[in-house]
ROROPA-590298 format. One record per residue: y, z, x of N, C-alpha, C, O, CB in turn; residue in three letters. Coordinates in pm, whole numbers, padded with zeros to 5 digits, always signed. Atoms other than C-alpha are relative to their C-alpha. Glycine has a CB too. Example, Ala and Ser with C-alpha at 12.3 -4.5 7.8 and 13.67 -1.06 7.14 Angstrom:
2
-00119+00000+00089-00450+00780+01230+00120+00000+00090+00118+00066+00194+00003+00125-00099ALA
-00119-00006-00082-00106+00714+01367+00109+00073-00077+00220+00090-00026+00046-00142+00041SER
//
This chain:
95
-00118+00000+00084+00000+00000+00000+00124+00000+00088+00130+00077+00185+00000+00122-00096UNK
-00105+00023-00067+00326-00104+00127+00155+00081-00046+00215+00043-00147+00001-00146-00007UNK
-00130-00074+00087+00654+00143+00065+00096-00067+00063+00099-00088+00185+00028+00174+00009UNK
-00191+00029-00040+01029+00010+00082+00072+00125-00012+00067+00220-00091+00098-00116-00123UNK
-00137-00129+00053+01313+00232+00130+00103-00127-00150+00105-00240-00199+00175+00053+00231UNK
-00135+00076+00129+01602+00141-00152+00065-00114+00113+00079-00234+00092+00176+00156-00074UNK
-00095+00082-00101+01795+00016+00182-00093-00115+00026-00028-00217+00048+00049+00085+00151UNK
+00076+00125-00094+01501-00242+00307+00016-00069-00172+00081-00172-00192-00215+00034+00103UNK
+00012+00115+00134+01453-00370-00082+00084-00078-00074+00048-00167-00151-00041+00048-00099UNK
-00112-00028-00010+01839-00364-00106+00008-00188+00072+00061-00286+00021+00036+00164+00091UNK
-00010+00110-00125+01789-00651+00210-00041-00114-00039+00019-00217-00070-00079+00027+00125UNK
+00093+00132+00107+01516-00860+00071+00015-00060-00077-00044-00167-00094-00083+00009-00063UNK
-00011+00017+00119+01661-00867-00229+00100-00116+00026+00085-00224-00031+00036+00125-00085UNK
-00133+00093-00052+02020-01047-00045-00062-00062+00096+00017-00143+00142+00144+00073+00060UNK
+00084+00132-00082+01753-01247+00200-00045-00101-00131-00015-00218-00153-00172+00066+00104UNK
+00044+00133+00150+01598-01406-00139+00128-00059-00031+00148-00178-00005-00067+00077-00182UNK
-00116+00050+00100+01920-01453-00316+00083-00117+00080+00130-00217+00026+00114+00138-00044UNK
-00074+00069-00096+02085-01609-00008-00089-00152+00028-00034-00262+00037+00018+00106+00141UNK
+00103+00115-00005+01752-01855+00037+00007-00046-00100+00001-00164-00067-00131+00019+00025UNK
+00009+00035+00157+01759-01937-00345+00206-00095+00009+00251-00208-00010-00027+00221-00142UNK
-00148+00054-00011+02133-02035-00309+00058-00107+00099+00143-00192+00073+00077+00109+00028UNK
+00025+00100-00107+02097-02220+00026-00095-00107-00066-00072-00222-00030-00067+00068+00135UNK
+00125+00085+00017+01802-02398-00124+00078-00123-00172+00079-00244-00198-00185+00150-00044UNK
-00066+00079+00110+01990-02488-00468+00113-00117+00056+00114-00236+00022+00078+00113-00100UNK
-00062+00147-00049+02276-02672-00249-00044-00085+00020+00010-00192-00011+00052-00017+00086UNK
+00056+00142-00053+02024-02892-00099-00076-00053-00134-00066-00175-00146-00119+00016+00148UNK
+00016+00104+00106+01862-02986-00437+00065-00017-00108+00007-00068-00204-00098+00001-00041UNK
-00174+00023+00064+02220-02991-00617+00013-00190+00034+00046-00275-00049+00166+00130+00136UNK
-00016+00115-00015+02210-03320-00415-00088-00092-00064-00069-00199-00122+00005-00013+00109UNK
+00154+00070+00061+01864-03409-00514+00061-00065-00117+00092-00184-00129-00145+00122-00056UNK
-00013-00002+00160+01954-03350-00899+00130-00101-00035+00151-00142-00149+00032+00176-00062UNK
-00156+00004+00049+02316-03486-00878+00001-00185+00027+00080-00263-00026+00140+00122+00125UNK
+00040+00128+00010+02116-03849-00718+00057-00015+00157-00002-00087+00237+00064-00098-00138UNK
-00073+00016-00133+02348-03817-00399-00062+00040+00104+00000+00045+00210+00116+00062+00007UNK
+00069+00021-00150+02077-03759-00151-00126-00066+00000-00164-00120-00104-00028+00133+00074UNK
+00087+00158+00026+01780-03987-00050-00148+00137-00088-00217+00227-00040-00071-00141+00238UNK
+00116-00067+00111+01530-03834-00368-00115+00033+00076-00154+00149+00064-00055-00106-00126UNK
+00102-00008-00033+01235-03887-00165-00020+00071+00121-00140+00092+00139-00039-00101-00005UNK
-00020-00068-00077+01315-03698+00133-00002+00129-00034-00065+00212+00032+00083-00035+00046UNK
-00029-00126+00022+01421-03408-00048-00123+00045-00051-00158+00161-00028+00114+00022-00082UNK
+00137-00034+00086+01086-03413-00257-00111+00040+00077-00203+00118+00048-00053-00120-00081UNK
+00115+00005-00111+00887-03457+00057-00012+00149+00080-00108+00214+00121+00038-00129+00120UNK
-00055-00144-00127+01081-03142+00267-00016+00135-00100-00040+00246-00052+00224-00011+00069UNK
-00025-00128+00085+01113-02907-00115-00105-00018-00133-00086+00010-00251+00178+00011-00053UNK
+00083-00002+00114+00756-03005-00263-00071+00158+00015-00142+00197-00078-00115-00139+00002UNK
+00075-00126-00016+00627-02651-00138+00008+00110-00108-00059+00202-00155+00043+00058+00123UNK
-00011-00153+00121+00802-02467-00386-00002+00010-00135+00047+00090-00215+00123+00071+00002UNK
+00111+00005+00140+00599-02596-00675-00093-00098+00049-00076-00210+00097+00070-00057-00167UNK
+00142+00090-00011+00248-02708-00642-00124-00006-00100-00221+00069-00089-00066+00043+00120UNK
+00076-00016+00145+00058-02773-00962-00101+00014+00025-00159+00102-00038-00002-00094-00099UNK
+00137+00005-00015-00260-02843-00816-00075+00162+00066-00188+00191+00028-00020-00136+00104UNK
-00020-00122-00025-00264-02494-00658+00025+00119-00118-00033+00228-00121+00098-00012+00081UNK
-00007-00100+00110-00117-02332-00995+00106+00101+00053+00122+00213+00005-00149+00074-00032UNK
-00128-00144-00020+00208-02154-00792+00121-00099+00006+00139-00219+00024-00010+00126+00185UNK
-00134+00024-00013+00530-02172-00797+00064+00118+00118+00014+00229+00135+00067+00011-00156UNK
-00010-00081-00128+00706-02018-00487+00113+00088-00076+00100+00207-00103+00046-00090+00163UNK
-00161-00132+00058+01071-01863-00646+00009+00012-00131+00111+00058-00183+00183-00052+00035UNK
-00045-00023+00189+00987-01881-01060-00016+00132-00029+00056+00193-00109-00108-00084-00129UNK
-00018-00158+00071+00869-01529-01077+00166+00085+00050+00241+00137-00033-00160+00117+00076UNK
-00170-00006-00046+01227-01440-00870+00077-00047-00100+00130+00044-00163+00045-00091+00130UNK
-00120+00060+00059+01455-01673-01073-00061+00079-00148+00028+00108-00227+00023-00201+00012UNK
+00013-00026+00152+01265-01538-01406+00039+00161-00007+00055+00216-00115-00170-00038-00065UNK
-00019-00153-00014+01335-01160-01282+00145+00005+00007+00208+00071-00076-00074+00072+00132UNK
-00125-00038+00013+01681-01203-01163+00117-00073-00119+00229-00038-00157+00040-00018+00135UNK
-00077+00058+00121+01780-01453-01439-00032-00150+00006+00021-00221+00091+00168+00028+00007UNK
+00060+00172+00008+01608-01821-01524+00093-00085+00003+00081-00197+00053-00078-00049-00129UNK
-00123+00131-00021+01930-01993-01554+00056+00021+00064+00167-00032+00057+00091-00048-00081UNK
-00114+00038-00097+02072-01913-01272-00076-00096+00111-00194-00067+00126+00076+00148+00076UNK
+00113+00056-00087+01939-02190-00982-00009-00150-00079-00068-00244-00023-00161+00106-00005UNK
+00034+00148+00048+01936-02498-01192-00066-00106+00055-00182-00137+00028+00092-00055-00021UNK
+00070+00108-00091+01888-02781-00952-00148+00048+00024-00242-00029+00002+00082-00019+00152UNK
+00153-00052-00025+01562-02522-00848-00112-00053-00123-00221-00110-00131+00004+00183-00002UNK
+00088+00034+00160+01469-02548-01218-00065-00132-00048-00170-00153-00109+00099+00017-00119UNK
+00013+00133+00030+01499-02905-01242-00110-00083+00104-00166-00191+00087+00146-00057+00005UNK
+00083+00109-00133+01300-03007-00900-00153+00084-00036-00258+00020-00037+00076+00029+00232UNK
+00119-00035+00034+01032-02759-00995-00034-00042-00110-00155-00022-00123-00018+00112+00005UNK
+00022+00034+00146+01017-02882-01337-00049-00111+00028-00168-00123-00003+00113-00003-00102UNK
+00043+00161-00039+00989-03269-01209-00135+00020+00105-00234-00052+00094+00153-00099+00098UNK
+00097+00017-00116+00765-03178-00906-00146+00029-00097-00251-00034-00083+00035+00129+00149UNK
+00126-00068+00060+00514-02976-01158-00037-00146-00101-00149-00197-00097+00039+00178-00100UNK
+00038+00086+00102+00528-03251-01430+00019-00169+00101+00037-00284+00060+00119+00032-00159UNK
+00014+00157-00096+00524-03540-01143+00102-00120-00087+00063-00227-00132-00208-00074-00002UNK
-00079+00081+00035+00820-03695-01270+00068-00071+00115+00134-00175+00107+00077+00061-00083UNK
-00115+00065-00111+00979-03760-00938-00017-00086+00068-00135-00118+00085+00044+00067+00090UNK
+00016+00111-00073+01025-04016-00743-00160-00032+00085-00225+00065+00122+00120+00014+00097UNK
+00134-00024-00087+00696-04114-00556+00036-00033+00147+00086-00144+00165-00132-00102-00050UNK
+00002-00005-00108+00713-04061-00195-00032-00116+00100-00150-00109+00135-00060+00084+00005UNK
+00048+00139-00078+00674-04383+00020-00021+00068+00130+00055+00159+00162+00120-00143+00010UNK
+00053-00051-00120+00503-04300+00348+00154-00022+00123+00240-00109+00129-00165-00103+00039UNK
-00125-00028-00106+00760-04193+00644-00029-00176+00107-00126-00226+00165-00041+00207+00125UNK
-00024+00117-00072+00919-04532+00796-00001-00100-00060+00035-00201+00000-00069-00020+00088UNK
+00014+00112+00036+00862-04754+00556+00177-00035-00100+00248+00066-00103-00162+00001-00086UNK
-00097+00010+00065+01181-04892+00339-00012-00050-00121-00091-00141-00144+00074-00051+00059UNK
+00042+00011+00171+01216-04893-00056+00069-00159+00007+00154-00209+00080+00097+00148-00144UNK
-00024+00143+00011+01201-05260-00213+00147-00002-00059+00203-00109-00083-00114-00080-00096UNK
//
């Protein structure tokens, strides 16, 4: 069994929030079309994987508040329901 003080859970808590917020700018671009889709899908498929059955930050965003994080919402939402772009192998160029 693992104990936190208030102060270490306090930390963790502003390490998540700060990763969740860093992570929303970069798929802000994703969502918004202004960066290359398939790159971003390729580098931020980890943090939903259907075939697996996890999601890396939904129990987080559903604890500290589901709508906050959008872009997150939206790339995990597309990645789980394979809506997104399909990935063309590294080097090659879209028709």
């Amino acid at each position: 069994r693992l104990e936190l003080t208030q102060k270490q859970v306090a930390r963790l808590r502003f390490l998540v929030i700060d990763y969740l917020n860093e992570t929303e700018a970069v798929l802000l671009a994703w969502h918004m079309g202004i960066a290359d889709k398939a790159c971003i899908e390729r580098e931020f498929a980890f943090l939903s994987d259907s075939h697996y059955g996890y999601d890396a930050v939904e129990a987080f965003r559903k604890t500290v508040g589901i709508d906050l994080w959008p872009a997150i919402k939206a790339f995990t939402h597309a990645i789980r329901n394979e809506t997104a772009v399909p990935v063309a192998p590294k080097g090659t160029l879209p028709d």
